[in-house]
C-alpha positions in Angstrom: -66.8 7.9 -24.6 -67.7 4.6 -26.5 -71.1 2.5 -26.4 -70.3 0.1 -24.1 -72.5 -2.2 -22.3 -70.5 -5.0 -20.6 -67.0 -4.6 -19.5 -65.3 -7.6 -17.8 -61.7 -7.0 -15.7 -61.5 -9.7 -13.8 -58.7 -10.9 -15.0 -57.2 -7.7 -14.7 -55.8 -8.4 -10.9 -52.6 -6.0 -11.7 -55.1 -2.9 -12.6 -54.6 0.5 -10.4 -56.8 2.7 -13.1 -59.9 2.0 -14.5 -61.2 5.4 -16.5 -64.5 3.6 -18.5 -66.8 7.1 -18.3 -69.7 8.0 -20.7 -70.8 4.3 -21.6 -74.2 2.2 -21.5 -72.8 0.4 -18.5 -75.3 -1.1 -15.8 -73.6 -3.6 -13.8 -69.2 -3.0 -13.0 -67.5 -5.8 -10.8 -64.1 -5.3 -9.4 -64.1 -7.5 -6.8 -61.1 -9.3 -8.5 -59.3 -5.7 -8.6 -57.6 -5.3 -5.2 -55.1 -3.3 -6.1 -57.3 -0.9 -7.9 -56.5 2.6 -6.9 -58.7 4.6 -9.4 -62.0 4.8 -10.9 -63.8 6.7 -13.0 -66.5 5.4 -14.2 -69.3 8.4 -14.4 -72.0 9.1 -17.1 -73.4 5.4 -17.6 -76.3 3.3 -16.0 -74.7 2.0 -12.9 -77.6 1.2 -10.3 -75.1 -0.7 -7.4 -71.4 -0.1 -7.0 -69.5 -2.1 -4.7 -65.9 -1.3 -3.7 -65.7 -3.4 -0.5 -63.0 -5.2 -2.9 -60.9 -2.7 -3.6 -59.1 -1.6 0.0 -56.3 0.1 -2.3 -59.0 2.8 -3.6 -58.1 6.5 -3.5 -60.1 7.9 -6.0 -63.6 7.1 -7.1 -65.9 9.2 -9.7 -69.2 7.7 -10.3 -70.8 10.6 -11.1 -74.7 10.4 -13.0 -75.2 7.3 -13.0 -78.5 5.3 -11.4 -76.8 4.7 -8.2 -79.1 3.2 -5.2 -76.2 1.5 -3.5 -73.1 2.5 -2.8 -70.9 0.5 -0.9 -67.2 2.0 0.2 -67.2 1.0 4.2 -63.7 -1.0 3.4 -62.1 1.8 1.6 -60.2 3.4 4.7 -57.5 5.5 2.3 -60.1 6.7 0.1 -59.7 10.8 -0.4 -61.7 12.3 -3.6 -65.2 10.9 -3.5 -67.6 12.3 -6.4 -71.1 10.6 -6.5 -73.2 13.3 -7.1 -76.0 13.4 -9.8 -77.9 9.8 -8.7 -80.6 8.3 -6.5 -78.8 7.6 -3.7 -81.2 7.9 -0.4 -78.1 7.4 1.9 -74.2 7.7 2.3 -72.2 5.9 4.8 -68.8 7.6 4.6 -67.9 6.9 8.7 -65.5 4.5 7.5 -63.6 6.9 5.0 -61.1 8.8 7.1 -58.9 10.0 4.6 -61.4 11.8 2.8 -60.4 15.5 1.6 -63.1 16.6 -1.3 -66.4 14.7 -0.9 -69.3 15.7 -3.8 -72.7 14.2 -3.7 -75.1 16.9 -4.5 -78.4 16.0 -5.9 -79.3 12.7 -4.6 -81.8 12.3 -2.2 -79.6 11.8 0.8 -81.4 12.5 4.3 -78.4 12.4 6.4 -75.0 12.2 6.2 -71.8 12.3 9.0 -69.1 13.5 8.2 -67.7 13.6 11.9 -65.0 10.9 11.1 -63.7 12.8 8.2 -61.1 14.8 10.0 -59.2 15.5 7.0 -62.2 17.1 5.1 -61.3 20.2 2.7 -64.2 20.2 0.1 -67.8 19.3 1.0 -70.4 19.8 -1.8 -73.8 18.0 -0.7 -76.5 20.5 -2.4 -79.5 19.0 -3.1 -80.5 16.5 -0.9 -82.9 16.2 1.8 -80.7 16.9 5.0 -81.4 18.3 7.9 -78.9 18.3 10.0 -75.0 18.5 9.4 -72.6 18.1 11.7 -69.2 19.8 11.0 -67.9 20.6 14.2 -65.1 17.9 13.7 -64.0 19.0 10.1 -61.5 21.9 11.1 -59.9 21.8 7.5 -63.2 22.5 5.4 -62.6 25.1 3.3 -65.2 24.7 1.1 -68.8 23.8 1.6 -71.9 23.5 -0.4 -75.4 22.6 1.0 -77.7 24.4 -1.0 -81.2 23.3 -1.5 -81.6 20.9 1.8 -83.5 21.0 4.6 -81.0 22.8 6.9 -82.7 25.2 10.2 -79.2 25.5 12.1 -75.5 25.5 10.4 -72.8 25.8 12.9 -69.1 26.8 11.6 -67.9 27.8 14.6 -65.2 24.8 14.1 -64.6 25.9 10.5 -62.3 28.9 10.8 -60.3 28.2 7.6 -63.8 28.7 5.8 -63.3 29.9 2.6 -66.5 29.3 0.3 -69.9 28.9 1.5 -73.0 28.2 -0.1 -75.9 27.4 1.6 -78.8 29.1 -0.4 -82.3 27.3 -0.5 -82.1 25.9 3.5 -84.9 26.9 6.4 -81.8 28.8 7.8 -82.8 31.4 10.4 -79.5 33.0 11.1 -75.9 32.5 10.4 -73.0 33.2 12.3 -69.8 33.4 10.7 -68.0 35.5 13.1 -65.3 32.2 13.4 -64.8 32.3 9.8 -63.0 35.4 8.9 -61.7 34.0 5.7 -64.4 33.1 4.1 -65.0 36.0 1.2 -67.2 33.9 -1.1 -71.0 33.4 0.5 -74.5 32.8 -0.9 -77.0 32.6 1.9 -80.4 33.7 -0.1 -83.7 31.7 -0.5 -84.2 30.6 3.0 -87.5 30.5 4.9 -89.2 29.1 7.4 -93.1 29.1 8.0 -94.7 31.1 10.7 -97.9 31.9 11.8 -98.5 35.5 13.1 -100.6 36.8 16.3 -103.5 38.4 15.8 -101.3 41.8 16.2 -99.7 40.4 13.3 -96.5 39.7 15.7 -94.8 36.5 15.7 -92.3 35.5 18.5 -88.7 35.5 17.4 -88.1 32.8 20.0 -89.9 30.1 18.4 -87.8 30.4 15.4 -85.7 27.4 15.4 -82.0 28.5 15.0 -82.5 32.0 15.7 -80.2 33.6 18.6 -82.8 36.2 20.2 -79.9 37.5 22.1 -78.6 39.1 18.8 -82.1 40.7 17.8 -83.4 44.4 17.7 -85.2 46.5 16.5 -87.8 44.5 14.9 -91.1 46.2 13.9 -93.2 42.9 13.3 -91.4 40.7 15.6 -91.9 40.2 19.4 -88.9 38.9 21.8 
């Protein structure tokens, strides 16, 4: 909450907490930092971010910035993860196996695996351009947020502690939550796919990608 513009810590070798949010900062280097353990260092001008310096990290916050890059491939203990709010195009978190609550919603991410993050509790990713997500290896989610992607199937099937689910603004067909008995909290509206109709004015339920014929009747304007 200050003006800054340049910040220098190098000399700062000792430093486990860095909190520098809401500045005029474009450029950060901690590569001097290795025992950093957290940063917060949202709402400035940040367009690159490297961490591969700081192997100690567990908590990182870079939040609406300008972010391009972001580079966290040698932060292995790393567990709270919020970069949401930039211009990132992609996310390598395969390296990050600790993470528990990963947020980075509205960027313009096209895919993301999360497979490695066995430990994942919190998944907020709205806003994007993904389409596909694989959660089948994130038993512990508990929370998950996908709105406004690109998304034709969602499987939870592996999800059964599913408590919160919103996955409004997809290309979903259907959705099966019959594994996830605990989740109480769902938003599922605004999704559509385009179809093209017969000249009966039918259109073939099996050609809708994700959509289980086995589980249709009754249609009026829909052929199986």
């Amino acid at each position: 909450n200050n003006q800054l513009t340049d910040l220098n810590v190098s000399d700062c070798i000792a430093l486990t907490f860095l909190d520098c949010y809401n500045n005029h900062l474009t450029s950060l280097d901690l590569s001097k930092n290795i025992a950093l353990t957290s940063l917060f260092c949202y709402k400035n001008q940040l367009k690159e971010l490297d961490m591969s310096g700081n192997p100690a990290l567990k908590t990182l916050h870079c939040s609406e910035n300008q972010l391009t890059k972001l580079n966290i491939r040698n932060n292995a203990v790393l567990d709270s993860l919020g970069c949401d709010e930039n211009q990132l195009t992609a996310l390598d978190v395969t390296q990050n196996i600790a993470l528990v609550n990963l947020a980075c919603g509205i960027n313009q991410i096209e895919s993301l695996d999360v497979r490695n993050c066995i430990k994942l509790e919190a998944l907020e990713c709205d806003n994007n351009k993904i389409t596909e997500l694989d959660l089948s290896n994130n038993p512990l989610l508990t929370e998950l947020s996908c709105d406004g992607n690109l998304l034709t199937v969602l499987d939870l099937s592996k999800n059964t502690k599913l408590k919160l689910l919103q996955c409004c603004s997809n290309q979903l067909a259907c959705l099966n939550l019959s594994n996830n008995p605990d989740c109480t909290d769902i938003m599922a509206h605004s999704n559509r796919q385009n179809i093209t109709v017969n000249a009966n004015n039918e259109f073939d339920l099996s050609k809708l990608q994700g959509f289980d014929v086995s589980k249709a009747s009754k249609w009026t304007v829909g052929i199986v």
